[in-house]
C-alpha positions as CSV (number, residue, x, y, z in Angstrom):
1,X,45.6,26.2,85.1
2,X,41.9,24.6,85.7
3,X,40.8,22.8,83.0
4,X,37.4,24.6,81.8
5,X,34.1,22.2,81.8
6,X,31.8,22.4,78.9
7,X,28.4,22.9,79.7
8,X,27.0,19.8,78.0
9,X,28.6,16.2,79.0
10,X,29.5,14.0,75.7
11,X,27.0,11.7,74.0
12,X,28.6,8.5,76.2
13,X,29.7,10.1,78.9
14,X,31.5,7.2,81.0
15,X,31.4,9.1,84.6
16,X,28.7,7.5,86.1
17,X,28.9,3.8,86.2
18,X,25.6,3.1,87.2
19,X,23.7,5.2,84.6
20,X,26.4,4.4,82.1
21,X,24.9,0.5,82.6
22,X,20.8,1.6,83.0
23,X,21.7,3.5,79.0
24,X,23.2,0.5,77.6
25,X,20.8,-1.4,79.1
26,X,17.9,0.6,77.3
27,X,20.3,1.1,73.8
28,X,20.0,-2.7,73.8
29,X,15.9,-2.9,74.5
30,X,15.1,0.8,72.3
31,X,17.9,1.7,70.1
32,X,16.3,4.1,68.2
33,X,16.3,6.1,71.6
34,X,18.3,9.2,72.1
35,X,20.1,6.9,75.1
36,X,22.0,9.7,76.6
37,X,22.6,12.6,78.8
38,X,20.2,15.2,77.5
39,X,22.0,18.0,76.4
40,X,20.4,21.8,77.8
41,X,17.5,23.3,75.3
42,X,16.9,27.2,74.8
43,X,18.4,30.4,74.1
44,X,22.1,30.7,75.2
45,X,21.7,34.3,76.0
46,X,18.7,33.4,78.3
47,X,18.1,35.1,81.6
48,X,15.7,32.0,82.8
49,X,17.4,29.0,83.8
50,X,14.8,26.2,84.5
51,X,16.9,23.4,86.6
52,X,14.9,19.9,86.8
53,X,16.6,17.1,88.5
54,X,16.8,14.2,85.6
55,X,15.7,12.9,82.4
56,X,12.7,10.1,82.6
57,X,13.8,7.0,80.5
58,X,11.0,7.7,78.4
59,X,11.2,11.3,78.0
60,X,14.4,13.0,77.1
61,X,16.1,9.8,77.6
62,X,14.0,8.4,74.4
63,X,13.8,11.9,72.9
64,X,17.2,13.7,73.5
65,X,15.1,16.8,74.8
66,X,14.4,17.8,78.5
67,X,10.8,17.2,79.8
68,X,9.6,16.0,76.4
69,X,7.9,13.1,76.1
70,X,6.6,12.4,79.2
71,X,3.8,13.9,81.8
72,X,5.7,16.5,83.4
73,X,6.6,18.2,79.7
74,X,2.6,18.8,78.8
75,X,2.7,21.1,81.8
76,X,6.0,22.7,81.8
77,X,6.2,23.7,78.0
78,X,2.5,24.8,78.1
79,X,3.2,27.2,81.3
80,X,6.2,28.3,79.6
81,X,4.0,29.2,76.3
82,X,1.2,30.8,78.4
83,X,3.9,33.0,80.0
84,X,5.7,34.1,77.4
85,X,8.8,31.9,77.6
86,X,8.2,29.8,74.8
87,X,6.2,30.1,71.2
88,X,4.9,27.5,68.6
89,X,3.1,24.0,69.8
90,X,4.3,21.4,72.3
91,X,3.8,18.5,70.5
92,X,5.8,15.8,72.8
93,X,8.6,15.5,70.4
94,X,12.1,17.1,69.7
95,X,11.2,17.9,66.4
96,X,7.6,19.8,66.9
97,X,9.1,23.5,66.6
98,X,8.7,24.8,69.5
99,X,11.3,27.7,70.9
100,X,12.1,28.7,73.9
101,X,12.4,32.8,74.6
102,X,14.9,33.9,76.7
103,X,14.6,31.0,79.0
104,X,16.6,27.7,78.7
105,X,16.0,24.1,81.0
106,X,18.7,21.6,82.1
107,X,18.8,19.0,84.7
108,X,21.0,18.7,87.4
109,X,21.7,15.4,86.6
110,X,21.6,14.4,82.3
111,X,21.2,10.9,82.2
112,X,18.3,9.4,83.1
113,X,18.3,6.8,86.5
114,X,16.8,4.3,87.6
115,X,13.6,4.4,88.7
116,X,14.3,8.2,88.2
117,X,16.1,8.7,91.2
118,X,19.9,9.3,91.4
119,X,22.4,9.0,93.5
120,X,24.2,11.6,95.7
121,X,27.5,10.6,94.1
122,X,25.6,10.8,90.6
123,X,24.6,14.4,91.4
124,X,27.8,14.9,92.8
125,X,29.8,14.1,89.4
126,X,27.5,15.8,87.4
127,X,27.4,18.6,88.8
128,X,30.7,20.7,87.1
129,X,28.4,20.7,83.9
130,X,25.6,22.2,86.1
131,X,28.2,24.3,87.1
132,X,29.5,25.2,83.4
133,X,26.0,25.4,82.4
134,X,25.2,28.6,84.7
135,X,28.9,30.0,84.0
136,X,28.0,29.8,80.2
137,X,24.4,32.1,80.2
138,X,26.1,35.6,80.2
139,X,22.7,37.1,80.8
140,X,21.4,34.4,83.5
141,X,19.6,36.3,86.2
142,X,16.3,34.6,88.0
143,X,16.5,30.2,88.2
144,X,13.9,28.3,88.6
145,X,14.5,24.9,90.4
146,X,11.8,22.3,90.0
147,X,12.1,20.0,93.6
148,X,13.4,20.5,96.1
149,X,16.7,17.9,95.0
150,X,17.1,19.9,92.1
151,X,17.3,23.3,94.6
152,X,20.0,21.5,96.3
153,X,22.1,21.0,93.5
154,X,22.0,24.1,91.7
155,X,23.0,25.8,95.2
156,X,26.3,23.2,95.4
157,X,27.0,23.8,91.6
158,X,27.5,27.5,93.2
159,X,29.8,26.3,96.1
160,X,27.0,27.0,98.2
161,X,25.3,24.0,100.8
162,X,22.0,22.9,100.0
163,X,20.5,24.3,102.9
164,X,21.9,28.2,101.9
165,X,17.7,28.7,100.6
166,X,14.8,27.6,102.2
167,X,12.8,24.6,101.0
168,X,9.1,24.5,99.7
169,X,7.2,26.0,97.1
170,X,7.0,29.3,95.9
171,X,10.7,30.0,97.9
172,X,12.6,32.6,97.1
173,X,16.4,34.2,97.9
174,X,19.0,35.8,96.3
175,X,22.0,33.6,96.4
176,X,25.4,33.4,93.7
177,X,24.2,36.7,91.6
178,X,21.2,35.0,91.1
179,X,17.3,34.8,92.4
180,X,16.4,31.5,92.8
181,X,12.9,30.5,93.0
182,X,12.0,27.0,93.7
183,X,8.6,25.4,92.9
184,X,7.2,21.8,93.0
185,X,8.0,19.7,90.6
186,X,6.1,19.1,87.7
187,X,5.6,15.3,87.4
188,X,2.5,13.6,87.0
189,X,2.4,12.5,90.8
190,X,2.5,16.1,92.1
191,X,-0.1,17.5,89.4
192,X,-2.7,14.4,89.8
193,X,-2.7,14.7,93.4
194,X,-3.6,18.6,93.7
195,X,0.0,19.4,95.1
196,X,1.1,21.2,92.5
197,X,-2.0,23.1,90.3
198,X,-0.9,24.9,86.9
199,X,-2.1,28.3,88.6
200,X,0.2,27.4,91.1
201,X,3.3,26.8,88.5
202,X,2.4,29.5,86.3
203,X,2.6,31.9,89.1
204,X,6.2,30.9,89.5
205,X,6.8,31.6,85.9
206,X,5.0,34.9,86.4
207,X,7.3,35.7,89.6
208,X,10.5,35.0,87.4
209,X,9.0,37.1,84.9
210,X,8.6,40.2,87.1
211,X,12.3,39.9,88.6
212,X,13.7,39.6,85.1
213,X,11.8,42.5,83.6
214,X,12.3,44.6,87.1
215,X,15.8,43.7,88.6
């Protein structure tokens, strides 16, 4: 008999021995930090799955909620609001009120890396709650991965390779009972620069919008 996988990993999840030290390492300097994997936020009968790739050490890793707290949230939440996915105020904190409408986000990988990038064998081992994650949204129809990393590891957490969808932004296939879009990711670096614009992010939101509504 398989052993099922919950969705979310436990508050000291001992898996990864490398981010295992990098939270105990920030529990010691900020221990009124969240200082763990960041559990999934939204509605659990969502048919939007937003996939990022990790928490930032001072975003959910200090907050305990994904992309809040740090650059890449302002964007994110406020796209999500514009188009529909979200109501109330983004207010950089767990606490502010918002909700998230028919939409939910996760990471690919919950605890937050060094110099946020982690390992293959880190994605690798936390991948069955990605896995348990998409098996537990009964309604799940369009995903949105943010990177192309991110892309990669929602595609494995189906059994699929990484290369079963094409890269880039504004990319598009039906793979696993699911349309999966992939945009740029959100951070800071990719919106200062001009790579990523928020016309250009809310038209992925807009794209998910119109498969969900017309699928």
């Amino acid at each position: 008999m398989t052993q099922r996988t919950d969705p979310e990993p436990p508050r000291d999840c001992p898996l990864c021995p490398r981010l295992v030290a990098y939270r105990e390492e920030n529990r010691r300097q900020n221990p009124d930090w969240w200082n763990g994997p960041a559990p999934s936020f939204g509605d659990p009968d969502a048919r939007l799955l937003v996939a990022g790739l990790a928490p930032g050490r001072t975003g959910a890793n200090r907050t305990g909620r994904p992309f809040t707290g740090d650059g890449a949230g302002w964007i994110l939440y406020e796209t999500l609001i514009k188009t529909g996915f979200a109501t109330g105020t983004y207010d950089a904190r767990p606490d502010d009120g918002l909700t998230l409408v028919d939409c939910m986000i996760t990471n690919a990988v919950r605890c937050a890396p060094p110099q946020n990038k982690p390992l293959p064998i880190e994605e690798a081992t936390c991948r069955p709650f990605l896995k348990a994650r998409l098996d537990a949204l009964p309604r799940l129809k369009v995903i949105v991965t943010l990177g192309d990393v991110s892309r990669r590891s929602v595609l494995k957490a189906m059994g699929l390779p990484g290369s079963a969808m094409a890269s880039g932004h504004g990319t598009e296939a039906e793979v696993g009972g699911y349309t999966l879009l992939n945009s740029y990711h959100c951070s800071r670096l990719n919106t200062n620069t001009g790579r990523l614009t928020p016309e250009m992010f809310e038209a992925i939101f807009r794209r998910a919008r119109a498969l969900m509504d017309n699928g």
